[in-house]
N, C-alpha and C positions, 0 to 999 in steps of 0.2 A: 049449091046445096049446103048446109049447114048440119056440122058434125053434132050432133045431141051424144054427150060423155053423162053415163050417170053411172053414180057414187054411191056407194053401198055401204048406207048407214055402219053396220055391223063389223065390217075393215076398220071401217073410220075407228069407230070406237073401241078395238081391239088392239088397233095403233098407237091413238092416243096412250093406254092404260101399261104398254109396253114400254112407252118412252117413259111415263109416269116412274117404273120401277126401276127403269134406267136410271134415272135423275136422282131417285132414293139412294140407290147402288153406291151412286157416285159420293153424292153426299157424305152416307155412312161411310167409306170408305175413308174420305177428307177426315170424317171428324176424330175416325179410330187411331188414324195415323197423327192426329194431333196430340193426341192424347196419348198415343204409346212416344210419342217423341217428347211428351213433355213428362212424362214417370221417369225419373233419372233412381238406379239403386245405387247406394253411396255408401264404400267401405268402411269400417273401422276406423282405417289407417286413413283415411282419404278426406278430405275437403274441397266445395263446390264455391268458388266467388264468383257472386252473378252481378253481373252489369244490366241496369235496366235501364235502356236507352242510352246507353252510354255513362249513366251512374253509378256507383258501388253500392252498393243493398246489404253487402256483410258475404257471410259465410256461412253453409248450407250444410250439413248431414252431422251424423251418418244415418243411413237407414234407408226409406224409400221417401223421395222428394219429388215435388210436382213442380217444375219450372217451363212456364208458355213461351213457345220459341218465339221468333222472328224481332221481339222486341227486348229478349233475355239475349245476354252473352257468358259462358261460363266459362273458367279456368279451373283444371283439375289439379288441385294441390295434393303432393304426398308427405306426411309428415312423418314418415319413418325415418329412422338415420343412415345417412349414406355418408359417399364418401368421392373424394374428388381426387385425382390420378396427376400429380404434378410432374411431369417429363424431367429430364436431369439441364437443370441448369447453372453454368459454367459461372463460378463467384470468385473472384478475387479474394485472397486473405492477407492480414496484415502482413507478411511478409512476400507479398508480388509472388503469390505460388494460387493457378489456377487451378479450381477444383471442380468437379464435377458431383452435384447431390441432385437427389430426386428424393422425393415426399411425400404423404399421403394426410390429406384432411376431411376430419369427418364433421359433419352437422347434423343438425334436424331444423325443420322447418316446426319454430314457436305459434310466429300469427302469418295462419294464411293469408290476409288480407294485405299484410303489408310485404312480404315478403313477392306478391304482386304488384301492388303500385309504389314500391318506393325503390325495385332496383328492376330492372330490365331484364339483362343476365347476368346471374349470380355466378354463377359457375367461372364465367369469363371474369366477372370484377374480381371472385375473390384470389383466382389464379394469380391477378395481374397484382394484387396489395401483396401475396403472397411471395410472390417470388422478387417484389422490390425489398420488401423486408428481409428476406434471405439474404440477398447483395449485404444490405445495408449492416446486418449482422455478424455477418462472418467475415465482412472488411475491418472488424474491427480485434479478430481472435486470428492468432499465430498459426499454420499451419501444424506447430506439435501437440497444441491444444485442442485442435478442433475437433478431434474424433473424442476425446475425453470429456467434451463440454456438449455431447451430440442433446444429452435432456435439457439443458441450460435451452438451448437453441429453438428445442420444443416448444419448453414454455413462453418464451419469448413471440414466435412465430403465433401460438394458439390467442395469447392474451392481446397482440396487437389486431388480427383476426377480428376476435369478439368486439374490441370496440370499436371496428367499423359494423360489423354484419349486426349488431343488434338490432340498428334502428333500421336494418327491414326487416323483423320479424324471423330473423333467423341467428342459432346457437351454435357455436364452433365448438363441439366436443373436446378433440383433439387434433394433434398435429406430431406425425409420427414420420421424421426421419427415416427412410429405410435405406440407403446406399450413400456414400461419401467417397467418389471416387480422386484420389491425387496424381498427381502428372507419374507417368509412369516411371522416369527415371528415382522420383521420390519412392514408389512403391519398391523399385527395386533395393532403393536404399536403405527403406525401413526392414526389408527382408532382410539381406547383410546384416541389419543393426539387432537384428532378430537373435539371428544364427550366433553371432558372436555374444551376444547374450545367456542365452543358452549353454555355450560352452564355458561363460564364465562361471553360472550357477553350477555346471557340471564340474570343474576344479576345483570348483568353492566345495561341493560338496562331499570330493572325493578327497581332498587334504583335510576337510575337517572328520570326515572318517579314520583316514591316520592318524590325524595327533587322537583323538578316542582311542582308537585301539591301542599307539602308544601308551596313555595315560593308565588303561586298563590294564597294561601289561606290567609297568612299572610299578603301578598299583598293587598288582600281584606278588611282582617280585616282595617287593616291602614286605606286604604283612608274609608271605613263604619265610622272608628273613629274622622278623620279628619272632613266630612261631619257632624258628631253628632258635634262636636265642634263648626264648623264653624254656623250649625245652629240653636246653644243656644248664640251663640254670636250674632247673627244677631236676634234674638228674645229677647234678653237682651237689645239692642240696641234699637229697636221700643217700648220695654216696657219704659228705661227711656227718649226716646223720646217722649211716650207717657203722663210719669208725667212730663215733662219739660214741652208741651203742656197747661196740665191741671194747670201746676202750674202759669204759665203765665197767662194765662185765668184769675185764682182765683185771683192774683197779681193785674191786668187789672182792674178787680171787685173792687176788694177791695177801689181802689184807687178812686173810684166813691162815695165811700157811706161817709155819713156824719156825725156827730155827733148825729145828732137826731135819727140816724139809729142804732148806736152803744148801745146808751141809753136801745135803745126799745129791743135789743141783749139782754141786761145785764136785763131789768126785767124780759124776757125771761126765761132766767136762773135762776135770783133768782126764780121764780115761778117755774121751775121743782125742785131748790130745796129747797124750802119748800115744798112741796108733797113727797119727799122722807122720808123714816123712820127715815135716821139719827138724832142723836142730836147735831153732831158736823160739823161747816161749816168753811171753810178756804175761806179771800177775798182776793184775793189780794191786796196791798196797793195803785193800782190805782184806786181802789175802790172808796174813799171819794173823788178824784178829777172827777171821774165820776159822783158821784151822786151830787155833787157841783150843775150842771148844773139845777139838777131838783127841785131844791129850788127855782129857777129864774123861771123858768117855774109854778112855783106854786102859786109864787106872781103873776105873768104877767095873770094868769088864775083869781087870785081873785080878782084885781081890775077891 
């Protein structure tokens, strides 16, 4: 017997119309996802170098950028400045004294473009110029100079830097020293050379205190001396100004009084001495021309 299968138009074509929106489904789906994988949004700060089929095409954004995958390649460039962390590495100095420095360098990325195809990794090359250059730097400065010369070193370190890193596209800000460490028995020594330094500055400063205060004192004495001087001299002064004064005066006197006044002076005297106990009297020889006078007066009385 022979199986008779029949087929209802209406399935059939409720199948097909199913698959049909399947296949749309699928479709839209493929081409949304093409399209949202190919909107790339692109910062500020940020750079897109796209390789088309393995070519350089340039450099992309910022803002919103449409790049078709599968035959696009992109490198995401950041052009902010940063900064690269050089570990402490061990340099010899002109005088066979091992040191221990670590470092810190900063760039920014100029042209994205090249700072992609013309170095591989940057990070690792510039460490590696960096830290030959440091050897080769400080092989040539004395361990007591080194820590004094740390900007010298700087600049040195940044300027040889730049003129490798230019020709990829990228700028060496800076080159910033941060630690210099010396063998420890040195550190110990510089301490020592510290301390006793200090204590020299401290003598230094406590003797030149003294002689100051010395000087000030002696200083003092002086002019206290000079001032005594000056005023016994100025008291000497008013004293014999004082008996010139009185001598004048008495002078002045003198020249007023008379002979009758003189007389009466001179009995004055003899009468205190004759009251005195002596037996012996000294006159002087103007004596008898003094007393001349009172003979006249003694007649002129008795007539």
């Amino acid at each position: 017997m022979e199986a008779v299968i029949q087929i209802d138009p209406a399935a059939l074509q409720s199948t097909a119309t199913i698959t049909a929106y399947a296949i749309y489904a699928v479709i839209a789906i493929v081409v949304i996802g093409f399209f949202g994988y190919s909107i790339k949004i692109v910062r500020e700060y940020e750079r897109l170098v796209v390789f088309r089929l393995g070519r350089l095409t340039g450099a992309i954004g910022p803002g919103v950028v449409f790049v078709p995958p599968i035959i696009n390649r992109l490198s995401k460039i950041d052009l902010r400045e940063r900064y690269l962390e050089v570990p402490h590495q061990t340099c010899i100095t002109k005088d066979n004294a091992p040191t221990d420095i670590d470092f810190l360098i900063y760039y920014k990325v100029t042209e994205a473009t090249q700072s992609v195809v013309q170095v591989q990794y940057f990070e690792g090359a510039s460490i590696g110029i960096a830290t030959t250059t440091l050897r080769a730097v400080v092989g040539d400065i004395p361990l007591d100079e080194l820590l004094a010369k740390r900007e010298q070193i700087n600049q040195v370190l940044r300027a040889k830097l730049d003129e490798v890193t230019e020709r990829w596209g990228i700028k060496v800000t800076n080159v910033e020293i941060r630690e210099i460490r010396p063998p420890q028995d040195v550190q110990e020594a510089m301490i020592k050379q510290m301390s006793a330094e200090r204590s020299r500055r401290a003598m230094v400063t406590e003797a030149d205190g003294r002689r100051e205060a010395a000087i000030l004192v002696a200083e003092g004495e002086k002019k206290s001396t000079v001032l005594r001087a000056e005023g016994d001299r100025q008291a000497a002064i008013l004293r014999a100004e004082g008996y010139s004064g009185a001598l004048t005066q008495i002078f002045s006197a003198a020249k007023q009084i008379d002979s009758k006044t003189m007389i009466l002076q001179y009995l004055d005297t003899l009468k205190a001495l004759g009251m005195s106990p002596s037996t012996k009297y000294i006159f002087p020889m103007e004596f008898t021309s003094l007393v001349a006078p009172l003979k006249d007066y003694a007649k002129d009385a008795g007539k």
